[in-house]
N, CA, C and O of each residue as an XYZ file, in Angstrom:
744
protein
N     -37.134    -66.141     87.899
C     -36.703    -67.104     86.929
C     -35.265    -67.489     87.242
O     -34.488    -66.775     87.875
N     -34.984    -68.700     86.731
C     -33.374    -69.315     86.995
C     -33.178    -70.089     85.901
O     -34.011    -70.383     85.043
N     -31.699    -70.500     85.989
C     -31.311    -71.228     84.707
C     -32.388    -72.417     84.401
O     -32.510    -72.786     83.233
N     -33.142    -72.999     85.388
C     -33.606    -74.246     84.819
C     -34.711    -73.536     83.927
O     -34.949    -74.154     82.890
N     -35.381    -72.459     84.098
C     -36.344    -71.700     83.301
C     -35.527    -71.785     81.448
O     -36.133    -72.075     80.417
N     -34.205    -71.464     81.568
C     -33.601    -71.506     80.505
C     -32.558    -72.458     79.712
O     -31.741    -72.053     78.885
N     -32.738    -73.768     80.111
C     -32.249    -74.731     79.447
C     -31.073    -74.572     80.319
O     -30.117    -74.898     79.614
N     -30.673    -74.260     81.419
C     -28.922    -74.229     82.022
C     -28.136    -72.613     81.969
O     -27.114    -72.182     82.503
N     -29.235    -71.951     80.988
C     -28.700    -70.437     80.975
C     -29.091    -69.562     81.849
O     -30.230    -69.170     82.101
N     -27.860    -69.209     82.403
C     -28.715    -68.378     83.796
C     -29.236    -66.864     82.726
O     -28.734    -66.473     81.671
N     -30.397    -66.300     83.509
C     -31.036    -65.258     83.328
C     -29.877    -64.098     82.638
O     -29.695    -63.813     81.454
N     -29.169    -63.555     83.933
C     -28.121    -62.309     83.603
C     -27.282    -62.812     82.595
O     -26.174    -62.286     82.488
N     -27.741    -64.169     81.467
C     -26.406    -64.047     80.665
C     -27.315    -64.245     79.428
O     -26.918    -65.009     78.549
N     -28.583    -63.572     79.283
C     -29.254    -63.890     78.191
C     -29.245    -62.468     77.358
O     -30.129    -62.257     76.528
N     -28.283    -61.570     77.595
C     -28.082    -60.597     76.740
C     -27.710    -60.744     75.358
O     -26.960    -61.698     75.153
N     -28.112    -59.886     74.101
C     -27.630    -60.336     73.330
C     -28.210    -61.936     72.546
O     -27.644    -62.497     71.608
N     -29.233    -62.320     73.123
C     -29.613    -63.965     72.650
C     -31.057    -63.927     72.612
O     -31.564    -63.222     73.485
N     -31.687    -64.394     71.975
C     -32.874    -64.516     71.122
C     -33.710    -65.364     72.347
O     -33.246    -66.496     72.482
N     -34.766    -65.078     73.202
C     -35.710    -65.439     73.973
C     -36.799    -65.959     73.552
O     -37.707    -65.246     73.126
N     -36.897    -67.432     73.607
C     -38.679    -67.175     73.662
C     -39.466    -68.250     74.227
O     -39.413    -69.463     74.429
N     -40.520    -66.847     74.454
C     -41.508    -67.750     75.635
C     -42.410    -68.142     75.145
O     -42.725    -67.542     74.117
N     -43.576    -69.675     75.706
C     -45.091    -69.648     75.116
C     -45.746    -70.021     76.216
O     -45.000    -70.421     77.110
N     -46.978    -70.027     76.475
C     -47.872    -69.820     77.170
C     -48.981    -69.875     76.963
O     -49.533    -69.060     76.223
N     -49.756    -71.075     77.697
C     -51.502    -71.287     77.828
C     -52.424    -70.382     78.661
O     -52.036    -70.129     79.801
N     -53.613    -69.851     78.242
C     -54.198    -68.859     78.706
C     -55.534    -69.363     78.269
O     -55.899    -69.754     77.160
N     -56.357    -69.234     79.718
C     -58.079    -69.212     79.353
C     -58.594    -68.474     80.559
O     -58.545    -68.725     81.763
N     -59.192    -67.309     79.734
C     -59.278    -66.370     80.715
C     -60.952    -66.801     80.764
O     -61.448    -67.795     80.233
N     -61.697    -65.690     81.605
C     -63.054    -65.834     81.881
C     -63.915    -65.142     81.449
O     -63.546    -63.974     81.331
N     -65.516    -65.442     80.974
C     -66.126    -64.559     80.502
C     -67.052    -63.225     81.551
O     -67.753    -62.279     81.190
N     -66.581    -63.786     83.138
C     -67.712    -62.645     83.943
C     -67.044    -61.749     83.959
O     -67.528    -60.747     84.486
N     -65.488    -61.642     83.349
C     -65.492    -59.850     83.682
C     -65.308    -58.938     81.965
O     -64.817    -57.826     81.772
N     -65.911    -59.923     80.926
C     -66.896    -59.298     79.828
C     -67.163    -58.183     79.285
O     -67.182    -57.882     78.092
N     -67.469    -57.290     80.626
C     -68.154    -55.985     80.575
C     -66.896    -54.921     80.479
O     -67.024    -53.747     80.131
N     -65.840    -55.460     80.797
C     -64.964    -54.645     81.231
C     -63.806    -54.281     79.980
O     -62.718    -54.791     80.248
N     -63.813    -53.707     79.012
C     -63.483    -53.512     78.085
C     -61.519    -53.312     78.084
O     -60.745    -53.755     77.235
N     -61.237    -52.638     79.133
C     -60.204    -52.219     79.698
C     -59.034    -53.704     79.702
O     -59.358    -54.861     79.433
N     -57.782    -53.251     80.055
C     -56.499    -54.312     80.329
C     -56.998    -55.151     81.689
O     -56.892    -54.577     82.773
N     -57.532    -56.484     81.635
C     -57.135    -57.000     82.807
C     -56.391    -57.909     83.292
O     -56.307    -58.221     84.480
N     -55.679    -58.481     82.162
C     -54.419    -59.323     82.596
C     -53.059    -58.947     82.425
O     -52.633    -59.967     81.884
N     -52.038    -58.140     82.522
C     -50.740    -57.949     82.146
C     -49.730    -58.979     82.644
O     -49.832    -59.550     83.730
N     -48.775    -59.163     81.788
C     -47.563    -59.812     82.211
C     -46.434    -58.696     81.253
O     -46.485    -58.325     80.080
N     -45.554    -58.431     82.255
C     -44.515    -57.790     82.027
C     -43.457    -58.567     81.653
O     -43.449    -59.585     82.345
N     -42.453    -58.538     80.772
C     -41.041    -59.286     80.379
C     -40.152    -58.375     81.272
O     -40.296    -57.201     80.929
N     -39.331    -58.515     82.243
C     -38.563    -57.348     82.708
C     -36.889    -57.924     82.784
O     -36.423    -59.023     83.086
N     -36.222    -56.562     82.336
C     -34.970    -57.115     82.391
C     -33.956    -56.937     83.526
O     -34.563    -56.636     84.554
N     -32.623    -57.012     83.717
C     -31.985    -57.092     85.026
C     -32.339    -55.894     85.774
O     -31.740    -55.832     86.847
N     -33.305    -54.705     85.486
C     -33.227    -53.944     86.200
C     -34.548    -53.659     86.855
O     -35.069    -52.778     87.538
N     -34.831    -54.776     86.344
C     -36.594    -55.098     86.881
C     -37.574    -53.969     86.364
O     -38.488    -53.426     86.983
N     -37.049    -53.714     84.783
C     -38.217    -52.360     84.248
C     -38.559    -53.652     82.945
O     -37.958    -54.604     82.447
N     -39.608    -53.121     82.836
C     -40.942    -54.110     81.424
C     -40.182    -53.360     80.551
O     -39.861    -52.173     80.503
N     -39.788    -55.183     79.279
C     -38.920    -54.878     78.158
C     -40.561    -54.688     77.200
O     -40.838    -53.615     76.664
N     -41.380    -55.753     77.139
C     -42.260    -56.268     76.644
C     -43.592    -56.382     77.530
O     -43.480    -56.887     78.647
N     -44.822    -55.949     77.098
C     -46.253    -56.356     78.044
C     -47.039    -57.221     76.786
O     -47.033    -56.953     75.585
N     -47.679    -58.288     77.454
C     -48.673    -58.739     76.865
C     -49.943    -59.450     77.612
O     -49.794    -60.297     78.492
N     -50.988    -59.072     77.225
C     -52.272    -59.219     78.340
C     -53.258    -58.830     77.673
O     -53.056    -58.167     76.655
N     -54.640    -59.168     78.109
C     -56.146    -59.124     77.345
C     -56.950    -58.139     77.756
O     -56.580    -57.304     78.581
N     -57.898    -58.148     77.320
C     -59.101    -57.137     78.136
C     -60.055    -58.027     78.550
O     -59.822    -59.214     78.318
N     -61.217    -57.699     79.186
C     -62.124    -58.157     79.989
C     -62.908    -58.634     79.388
O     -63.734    -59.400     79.885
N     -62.867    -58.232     77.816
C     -63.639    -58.969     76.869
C     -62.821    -59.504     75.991
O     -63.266    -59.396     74.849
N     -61.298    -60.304     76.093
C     -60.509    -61.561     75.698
C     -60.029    -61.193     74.417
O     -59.810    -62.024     73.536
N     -59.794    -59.498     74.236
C     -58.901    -59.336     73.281
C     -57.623    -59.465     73.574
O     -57.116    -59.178     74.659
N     -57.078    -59.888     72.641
C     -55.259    -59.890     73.284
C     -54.805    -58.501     72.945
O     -55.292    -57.879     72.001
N     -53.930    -58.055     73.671
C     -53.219    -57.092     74.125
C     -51.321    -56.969     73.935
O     -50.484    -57.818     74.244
N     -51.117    -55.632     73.339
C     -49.526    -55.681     73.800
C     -49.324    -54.122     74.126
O     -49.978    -53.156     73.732
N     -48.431    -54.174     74.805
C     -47.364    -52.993     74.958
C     -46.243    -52.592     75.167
O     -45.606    -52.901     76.175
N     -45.658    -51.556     73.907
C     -44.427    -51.433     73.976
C     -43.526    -50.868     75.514
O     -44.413    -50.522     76.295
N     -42.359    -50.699     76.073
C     -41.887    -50.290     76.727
C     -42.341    -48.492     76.462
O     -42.118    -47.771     75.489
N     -43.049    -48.197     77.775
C     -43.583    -47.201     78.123
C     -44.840    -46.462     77.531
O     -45.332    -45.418     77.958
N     -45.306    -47.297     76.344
C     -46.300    -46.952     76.156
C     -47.811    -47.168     76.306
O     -47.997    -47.783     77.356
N     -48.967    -46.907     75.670
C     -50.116    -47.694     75.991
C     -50.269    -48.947     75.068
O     -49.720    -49.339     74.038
N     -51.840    -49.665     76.375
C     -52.079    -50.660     75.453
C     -52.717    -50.633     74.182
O     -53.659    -49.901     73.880
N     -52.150    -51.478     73.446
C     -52.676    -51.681     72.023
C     -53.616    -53.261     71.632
O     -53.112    -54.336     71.308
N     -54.907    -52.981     71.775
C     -55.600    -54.069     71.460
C     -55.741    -54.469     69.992
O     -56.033    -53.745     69.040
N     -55.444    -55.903     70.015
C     -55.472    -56.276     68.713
C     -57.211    -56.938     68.145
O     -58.257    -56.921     68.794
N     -57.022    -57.356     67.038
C     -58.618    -58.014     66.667
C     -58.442    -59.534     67.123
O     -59.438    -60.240     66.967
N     -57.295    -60.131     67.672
C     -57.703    -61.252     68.171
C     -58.882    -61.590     69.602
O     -59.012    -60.751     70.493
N     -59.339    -62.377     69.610
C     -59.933    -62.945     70.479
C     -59.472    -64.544     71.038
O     -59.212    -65.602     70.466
N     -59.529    -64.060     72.573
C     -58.850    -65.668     73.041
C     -60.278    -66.095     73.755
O     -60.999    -65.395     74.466
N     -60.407    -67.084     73.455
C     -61.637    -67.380     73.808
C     -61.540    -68.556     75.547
O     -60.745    -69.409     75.943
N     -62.357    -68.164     75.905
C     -62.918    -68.255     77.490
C     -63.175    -70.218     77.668
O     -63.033    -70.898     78.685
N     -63.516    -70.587     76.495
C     -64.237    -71.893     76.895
C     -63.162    -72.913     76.447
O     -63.339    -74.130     76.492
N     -62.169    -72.383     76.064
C     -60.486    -73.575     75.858
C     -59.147    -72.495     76.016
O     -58.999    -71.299     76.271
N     -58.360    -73.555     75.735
C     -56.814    -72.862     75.872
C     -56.583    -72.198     74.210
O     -56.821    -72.514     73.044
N     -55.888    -70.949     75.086
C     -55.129    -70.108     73.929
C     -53.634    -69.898     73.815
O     -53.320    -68.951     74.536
N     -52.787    -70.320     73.305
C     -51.383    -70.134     73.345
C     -50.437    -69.002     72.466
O     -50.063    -68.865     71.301
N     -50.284    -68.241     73.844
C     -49.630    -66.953     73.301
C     -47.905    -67.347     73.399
O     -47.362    -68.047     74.254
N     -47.248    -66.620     72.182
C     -46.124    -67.013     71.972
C     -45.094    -65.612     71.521
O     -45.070    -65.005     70.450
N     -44.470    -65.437     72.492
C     -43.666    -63.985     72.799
C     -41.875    -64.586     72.204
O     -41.454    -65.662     72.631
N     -41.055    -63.767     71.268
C     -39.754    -63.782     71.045
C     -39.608    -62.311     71.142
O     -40.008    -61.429     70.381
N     -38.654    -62.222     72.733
C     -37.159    -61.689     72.771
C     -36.024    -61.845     71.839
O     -35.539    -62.964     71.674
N     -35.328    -60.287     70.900
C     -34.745    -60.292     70.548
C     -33.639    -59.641     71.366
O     -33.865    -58.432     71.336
N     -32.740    -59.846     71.955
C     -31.929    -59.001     72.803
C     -30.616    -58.304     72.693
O     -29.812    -57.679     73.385
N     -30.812    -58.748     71.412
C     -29.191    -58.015     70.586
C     -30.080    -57.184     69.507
O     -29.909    -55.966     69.486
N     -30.930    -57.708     68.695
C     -31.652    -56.461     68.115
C     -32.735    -55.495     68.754
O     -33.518    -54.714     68.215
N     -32.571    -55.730     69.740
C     -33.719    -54.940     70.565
C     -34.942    -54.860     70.016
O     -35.362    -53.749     69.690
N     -35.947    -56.342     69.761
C     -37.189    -56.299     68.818
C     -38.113    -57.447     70.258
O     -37.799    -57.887     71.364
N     -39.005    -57.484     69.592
C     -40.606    -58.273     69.575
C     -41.112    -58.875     69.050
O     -41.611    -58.297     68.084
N     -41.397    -60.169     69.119
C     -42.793    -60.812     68.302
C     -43.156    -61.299     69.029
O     -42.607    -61.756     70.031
N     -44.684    -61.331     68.537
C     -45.995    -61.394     69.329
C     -46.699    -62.704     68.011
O     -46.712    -62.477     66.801
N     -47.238    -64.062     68.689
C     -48.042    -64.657     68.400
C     -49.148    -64.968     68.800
O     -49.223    -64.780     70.014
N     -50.095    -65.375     68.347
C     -51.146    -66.597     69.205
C     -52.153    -67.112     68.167
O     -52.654    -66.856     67.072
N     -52.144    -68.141     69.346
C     -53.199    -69.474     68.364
C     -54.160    -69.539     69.343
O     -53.882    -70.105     70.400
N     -55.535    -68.925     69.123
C     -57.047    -68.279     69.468
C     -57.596    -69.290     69.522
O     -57.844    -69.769     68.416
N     -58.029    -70.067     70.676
C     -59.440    -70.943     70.658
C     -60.779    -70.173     70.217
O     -60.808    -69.033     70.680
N     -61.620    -70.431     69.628
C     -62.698    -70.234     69.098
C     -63.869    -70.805     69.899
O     -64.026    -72.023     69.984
N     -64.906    -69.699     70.639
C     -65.650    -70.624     71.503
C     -66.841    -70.791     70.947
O     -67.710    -71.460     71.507
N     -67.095    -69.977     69.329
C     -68.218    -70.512     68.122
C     -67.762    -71.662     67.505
O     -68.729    -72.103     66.884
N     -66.773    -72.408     67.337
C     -66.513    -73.499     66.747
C     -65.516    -74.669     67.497
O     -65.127    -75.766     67.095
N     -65.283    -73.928     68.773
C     -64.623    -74.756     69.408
C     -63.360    -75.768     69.105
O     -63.054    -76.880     69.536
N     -62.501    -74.439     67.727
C     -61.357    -75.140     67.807
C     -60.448    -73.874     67.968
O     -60.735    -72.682     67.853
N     -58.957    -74.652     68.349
C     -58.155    -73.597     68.355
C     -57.724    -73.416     66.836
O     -57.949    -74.304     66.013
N     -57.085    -72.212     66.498
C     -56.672    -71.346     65.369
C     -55.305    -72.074     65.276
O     -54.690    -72.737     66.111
N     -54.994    -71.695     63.835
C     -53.358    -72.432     63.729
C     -52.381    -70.787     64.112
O     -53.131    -69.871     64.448
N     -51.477    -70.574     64.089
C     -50.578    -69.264     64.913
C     -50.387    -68.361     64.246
O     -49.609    -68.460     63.297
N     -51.000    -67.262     64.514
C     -50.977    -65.907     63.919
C     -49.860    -65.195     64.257
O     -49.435    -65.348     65.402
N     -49.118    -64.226     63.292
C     -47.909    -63.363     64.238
C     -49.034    -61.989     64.160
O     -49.822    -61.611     63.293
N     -48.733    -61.577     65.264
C     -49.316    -60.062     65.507
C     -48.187    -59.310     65.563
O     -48.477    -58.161     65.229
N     -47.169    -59.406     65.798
C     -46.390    -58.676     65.643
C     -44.826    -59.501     65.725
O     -44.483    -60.279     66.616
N     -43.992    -59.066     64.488
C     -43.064    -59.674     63.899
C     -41.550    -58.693     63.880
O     -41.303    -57.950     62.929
N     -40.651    -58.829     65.037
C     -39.508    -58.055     64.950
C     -39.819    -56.821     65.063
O     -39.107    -56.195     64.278
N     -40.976    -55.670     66.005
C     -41.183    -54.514     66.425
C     -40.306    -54.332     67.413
O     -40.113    -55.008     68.424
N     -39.328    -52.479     66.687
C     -38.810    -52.320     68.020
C     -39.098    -51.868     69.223
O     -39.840    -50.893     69.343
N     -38.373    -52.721     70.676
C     -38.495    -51.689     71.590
C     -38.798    -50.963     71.685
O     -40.013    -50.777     71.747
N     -37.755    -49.835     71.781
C     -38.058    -48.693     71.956
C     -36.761    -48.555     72.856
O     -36.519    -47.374     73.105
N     -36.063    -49.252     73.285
C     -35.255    -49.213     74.419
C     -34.256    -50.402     74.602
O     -34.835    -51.472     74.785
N     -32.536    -50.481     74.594
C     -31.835    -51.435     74.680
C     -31.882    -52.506     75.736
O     -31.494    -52.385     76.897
N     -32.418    -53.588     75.166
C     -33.050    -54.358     76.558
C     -32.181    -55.162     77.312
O     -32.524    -55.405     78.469
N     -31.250    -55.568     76.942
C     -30.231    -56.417     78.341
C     -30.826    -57.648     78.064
O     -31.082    -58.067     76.936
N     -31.138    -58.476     79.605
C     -30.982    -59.671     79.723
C     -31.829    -59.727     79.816
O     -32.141    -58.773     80.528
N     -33.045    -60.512     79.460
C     -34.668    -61.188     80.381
C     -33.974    -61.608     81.828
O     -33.092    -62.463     81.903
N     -34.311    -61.144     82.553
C     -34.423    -61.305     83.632
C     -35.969    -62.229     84.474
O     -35.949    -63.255     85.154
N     -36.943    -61.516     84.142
C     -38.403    -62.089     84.936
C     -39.477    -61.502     84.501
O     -39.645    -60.414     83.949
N     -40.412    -62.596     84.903
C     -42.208    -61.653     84.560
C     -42.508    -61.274     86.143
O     -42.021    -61.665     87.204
N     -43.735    -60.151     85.730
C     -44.168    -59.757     86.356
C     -45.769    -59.809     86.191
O     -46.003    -59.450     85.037
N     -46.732    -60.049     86.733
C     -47.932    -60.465     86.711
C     -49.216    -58.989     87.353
O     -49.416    -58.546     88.484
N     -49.657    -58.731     86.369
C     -50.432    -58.015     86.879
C     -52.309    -58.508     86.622
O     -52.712    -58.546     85.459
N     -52.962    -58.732     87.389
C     -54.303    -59.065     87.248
C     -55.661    -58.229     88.238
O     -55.956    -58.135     89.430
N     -56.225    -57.723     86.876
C     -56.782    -56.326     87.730
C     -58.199    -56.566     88.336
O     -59.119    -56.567     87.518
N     -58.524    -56.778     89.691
C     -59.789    -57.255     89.987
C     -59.754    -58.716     89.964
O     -60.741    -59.439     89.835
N     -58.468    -59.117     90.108
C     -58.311    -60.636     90.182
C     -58.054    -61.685     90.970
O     -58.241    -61.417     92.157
N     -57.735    -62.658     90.784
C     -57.450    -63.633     91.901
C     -56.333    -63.513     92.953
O     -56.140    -63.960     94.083
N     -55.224    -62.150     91.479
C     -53.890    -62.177     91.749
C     -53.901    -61.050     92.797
O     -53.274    -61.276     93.832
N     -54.483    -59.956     92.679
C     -54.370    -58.885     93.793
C     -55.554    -59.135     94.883
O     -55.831    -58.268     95.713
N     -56.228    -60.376     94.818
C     -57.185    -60.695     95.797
C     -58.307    -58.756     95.974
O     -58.502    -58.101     96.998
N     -58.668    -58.518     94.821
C     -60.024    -57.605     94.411
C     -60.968    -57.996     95.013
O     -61.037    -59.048     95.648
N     -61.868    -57.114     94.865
C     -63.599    -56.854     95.399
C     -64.260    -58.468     94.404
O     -64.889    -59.448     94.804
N     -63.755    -58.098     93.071
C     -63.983    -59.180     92.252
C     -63.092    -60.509     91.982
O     -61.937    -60.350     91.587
N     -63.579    -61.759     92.177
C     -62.288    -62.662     91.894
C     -62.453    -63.375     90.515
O     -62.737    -64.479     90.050
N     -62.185    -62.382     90.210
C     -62.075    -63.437     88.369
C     -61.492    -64.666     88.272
O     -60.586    -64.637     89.104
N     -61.492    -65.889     87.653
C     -61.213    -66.564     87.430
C     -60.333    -66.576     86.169
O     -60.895    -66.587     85.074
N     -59.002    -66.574     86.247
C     -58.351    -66.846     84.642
C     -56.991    -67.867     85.021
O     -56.277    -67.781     86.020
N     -56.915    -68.568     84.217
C     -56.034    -69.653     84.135
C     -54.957    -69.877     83.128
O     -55.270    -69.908     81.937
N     -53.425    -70.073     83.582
C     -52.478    -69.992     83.043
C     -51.382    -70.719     83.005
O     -50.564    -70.479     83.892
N     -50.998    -71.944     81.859
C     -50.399    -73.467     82.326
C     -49.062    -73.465     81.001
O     -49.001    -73.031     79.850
N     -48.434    -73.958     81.617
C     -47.168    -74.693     80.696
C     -46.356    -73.602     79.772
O     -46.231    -73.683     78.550
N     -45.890    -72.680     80.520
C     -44.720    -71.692     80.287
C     -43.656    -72.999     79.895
O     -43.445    -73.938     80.663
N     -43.149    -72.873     78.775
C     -41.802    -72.883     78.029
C     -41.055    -71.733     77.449
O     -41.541    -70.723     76.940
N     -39.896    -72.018     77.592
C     -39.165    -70.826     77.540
C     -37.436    -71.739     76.414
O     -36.937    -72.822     76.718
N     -36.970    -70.842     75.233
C     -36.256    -71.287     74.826
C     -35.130    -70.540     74.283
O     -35.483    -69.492     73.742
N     -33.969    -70.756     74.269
C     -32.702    -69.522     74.283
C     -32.291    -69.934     72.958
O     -32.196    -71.160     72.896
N     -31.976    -69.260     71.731
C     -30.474    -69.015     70.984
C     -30.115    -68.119     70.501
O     -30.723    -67.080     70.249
N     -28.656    -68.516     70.228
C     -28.228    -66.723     69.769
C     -28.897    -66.482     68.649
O     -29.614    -67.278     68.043
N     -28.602    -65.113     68.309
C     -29.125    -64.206     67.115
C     -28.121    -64.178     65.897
O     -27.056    -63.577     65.759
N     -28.961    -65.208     64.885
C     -28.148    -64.987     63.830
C     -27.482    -63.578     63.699
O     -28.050    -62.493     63.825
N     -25.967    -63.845     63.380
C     -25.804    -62.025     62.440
C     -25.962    -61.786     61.691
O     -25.374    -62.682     61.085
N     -26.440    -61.060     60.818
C     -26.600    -60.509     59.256
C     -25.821    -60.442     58.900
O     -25.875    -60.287     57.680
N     -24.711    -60.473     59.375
C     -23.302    -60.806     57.952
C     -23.156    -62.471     58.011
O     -22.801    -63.134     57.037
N     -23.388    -62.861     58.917
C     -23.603    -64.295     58.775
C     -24.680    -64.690     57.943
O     -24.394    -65.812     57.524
N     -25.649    -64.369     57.547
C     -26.595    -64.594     56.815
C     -26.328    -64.602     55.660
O     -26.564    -65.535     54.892
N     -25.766    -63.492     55.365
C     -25.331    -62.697     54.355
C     -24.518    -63.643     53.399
O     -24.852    -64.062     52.291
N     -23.104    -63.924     54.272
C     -22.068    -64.623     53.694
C     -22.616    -66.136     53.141
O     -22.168    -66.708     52.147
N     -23.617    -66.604     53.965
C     -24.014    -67.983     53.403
C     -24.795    -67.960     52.318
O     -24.716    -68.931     51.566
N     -26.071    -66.454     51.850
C     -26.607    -66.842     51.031
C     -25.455    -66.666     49.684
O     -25.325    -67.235     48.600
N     -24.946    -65.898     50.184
C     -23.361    -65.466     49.129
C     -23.079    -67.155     48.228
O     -23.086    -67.574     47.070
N     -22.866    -67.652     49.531
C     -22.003    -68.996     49.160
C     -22.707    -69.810     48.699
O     -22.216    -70.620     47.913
N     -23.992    -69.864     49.008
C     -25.442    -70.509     48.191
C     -25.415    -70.130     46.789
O     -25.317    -71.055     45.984
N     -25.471    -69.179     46.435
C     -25.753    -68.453     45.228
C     -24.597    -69.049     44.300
O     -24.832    -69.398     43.143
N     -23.090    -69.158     44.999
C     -22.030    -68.591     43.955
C     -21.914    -70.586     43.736
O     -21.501    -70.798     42.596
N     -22.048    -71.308     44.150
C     -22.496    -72.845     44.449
C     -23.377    -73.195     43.420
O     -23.043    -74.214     42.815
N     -24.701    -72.492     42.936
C     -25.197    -72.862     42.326
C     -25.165    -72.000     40.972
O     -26.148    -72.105     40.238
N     -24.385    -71.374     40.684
C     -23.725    -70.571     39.273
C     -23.095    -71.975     38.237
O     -22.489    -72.978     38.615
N     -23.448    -71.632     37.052
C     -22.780    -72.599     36.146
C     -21.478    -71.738     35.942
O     -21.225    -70.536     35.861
N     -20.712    -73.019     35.894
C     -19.289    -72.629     35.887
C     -18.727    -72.967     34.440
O     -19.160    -73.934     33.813
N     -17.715    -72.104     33.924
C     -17.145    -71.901     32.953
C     -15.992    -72.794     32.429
O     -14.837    -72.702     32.845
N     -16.513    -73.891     31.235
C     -15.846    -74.682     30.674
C     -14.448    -74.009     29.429
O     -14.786    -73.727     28.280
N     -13.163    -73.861     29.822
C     -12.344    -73.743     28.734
C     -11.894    -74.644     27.587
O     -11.116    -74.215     26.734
């Protein structure tokens, strides 16, 4: 990744600043059977270790995992016969996660409006800068496997700002509040 990935912000200076990525995904139904992780993408930061994983199983559940742990399949389903748009925020000063997506449906053949699956989960670990993904596809096109699955993946956007502070928050709802107080006639 390079600054044009980030609006002019180079990578090593996205410490501390609120990341986020989205992403089209239509994976395939022949590897079905396979219950297991077969798509990963890693978030990795300047030191090239996974801040964030997110990826499906073989039967198009979406998937996450925290830094160093296992995968955790969720009850979504991304469905095989349209696009699904998964939507990942880097927090990099609070060291958090969120996890979205909006599920094509291949019984009704529409997509879903955007679910959060997971909303400001921490790390686990002080993450630095987004640096890059890393692509893992198991039995896939990507490691050229015994099997070549077919899964397809279009129109990465990616968008930077800083992280509100909570005393900044703070002070404005302050000033909201004391703004709308009736004030005292002598």
């Amino acid at each position: 990744m390079d600054s044009r990935d980030f609006g002019g912000i180079s990578p090593a200076s996205t410490a501390g600043l609120q990341v986020q990525m989205s992403f089209w995904v239509k994976p395939t139904d022949w590897d079905d059977p396979d219950t297991g992780n077969i798509f990963g993408l890693s978030l990795l930061d300047s030191a090239n270790h996974p801040m964030f994983e997110v990826g499906y199983t073989g039967d198009n559940h979406l998937q996450y995992r925290m830094t160093g742990g296992a995968w955790i399949t969720t009850a979504y389903i991304i469905g095989s016969m349209g696009w699904s748009e998964i939507t990942v925020t880097l927090d990099t000063l609070g060291n958090t996660a969120s996890l979205g997506v909006s599920a094509y449906n291949d019984n009704t053949s529409l997509l879903a409006s955007n679910s959060s699956v997971l909303s400001n989960q921490s790390l686990g670990v002080v993450s630095g800068a987004f640096t890059g993904l890393q692509w893992d596809l198991r039995g896939g096109t990507l490691n050229n496997g015994a099997i070549s699955y077919i899964n397809s993946f279009d129109d990465f956007n990616f968008a930077v700002a800083p992280v509100p502070e909570p005393g900044c928050v703070t002070l404005i709802l302050l000033a909201a509040a004391l703004l709308q107080a009736p004030r005292r006639r002598k």
